[in-house]
N, C-alpha and C positions, 0 to 999 in steps of 0.2 A: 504494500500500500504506500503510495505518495500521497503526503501532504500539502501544502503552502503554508507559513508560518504567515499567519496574520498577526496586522499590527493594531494589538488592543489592550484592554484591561484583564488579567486573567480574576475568573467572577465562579459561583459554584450557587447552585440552587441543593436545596435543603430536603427532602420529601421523606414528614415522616408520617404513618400511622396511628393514629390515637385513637380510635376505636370504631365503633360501627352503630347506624342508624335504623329506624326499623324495630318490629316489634317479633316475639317469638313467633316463628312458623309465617314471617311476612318476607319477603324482598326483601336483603337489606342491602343499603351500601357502604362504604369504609368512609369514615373524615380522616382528614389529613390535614397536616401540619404543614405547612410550605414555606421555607424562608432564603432568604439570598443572603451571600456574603463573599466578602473579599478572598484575598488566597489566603487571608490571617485570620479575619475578624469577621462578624456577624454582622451584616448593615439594615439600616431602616430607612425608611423613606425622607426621616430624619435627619439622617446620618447615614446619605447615601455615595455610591461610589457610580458618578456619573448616571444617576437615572436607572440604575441597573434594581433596585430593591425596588421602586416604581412599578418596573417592571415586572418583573416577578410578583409585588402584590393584584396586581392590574390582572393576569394572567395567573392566577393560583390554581385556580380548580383543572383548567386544559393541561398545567403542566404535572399536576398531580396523576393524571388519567394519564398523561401520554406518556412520561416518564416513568411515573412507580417510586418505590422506598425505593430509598440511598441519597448519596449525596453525588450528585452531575459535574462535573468541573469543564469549565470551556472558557470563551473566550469570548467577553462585550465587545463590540467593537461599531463602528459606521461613523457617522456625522458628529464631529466633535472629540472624537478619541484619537488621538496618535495622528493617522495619515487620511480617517477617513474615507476614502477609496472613492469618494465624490456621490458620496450615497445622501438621500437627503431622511433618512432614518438609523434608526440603532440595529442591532439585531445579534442574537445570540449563538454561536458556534459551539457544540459537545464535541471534545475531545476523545472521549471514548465513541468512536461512531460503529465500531462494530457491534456493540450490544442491539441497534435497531437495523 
């Protein structure tokens, strides 16, 4: 597998399980736990690392469904990061791409 080293923030989302909705002998579904952080530190929207915890709170439930438990690590990157690539958006890169 070849890559390109893009030029961004390195960013990891969070997905954790906390339990499940639903009553006995009904459909249920899991909640989860969603959170973004830096390569160090946990960020909030507060105390965000370029828009990126925004994002991921913006986006919680798609990336719990599409993702799954664990923790994601990739790479923020677009308009306003590093080089930009002339994008007029952000957008999020996974490093591990063989798992999907």
């Amino acid at each position: 597998m070849i890559t390109e080293k893009i030029d961004g923030t390195n960013a990891a989302i969070g997905v954790v399980q906390t339990g499940w909705d639903g009553e006995a002998g009904a459909v249920s579904r899991p909640h989860y736990r969603v959170y973004a952080q830096s390569r160090t530190r946990i960020i909030t929207p507060q105390s965000d690392n370029m828009g990126f915890a925004a994002w991921v709170q913006q986006h919680a439930e798609v990336l719990a469904q599409t993702l799954g438990e664990g923790l994601h690590f990739g790479e923020w990157w677009g308009v306003g990061i590093q080089r930009g690539y002339g994008l007029s958006e952000r957008r999020f890169s996974l490093f591990n791409t063989a798992r999907w």
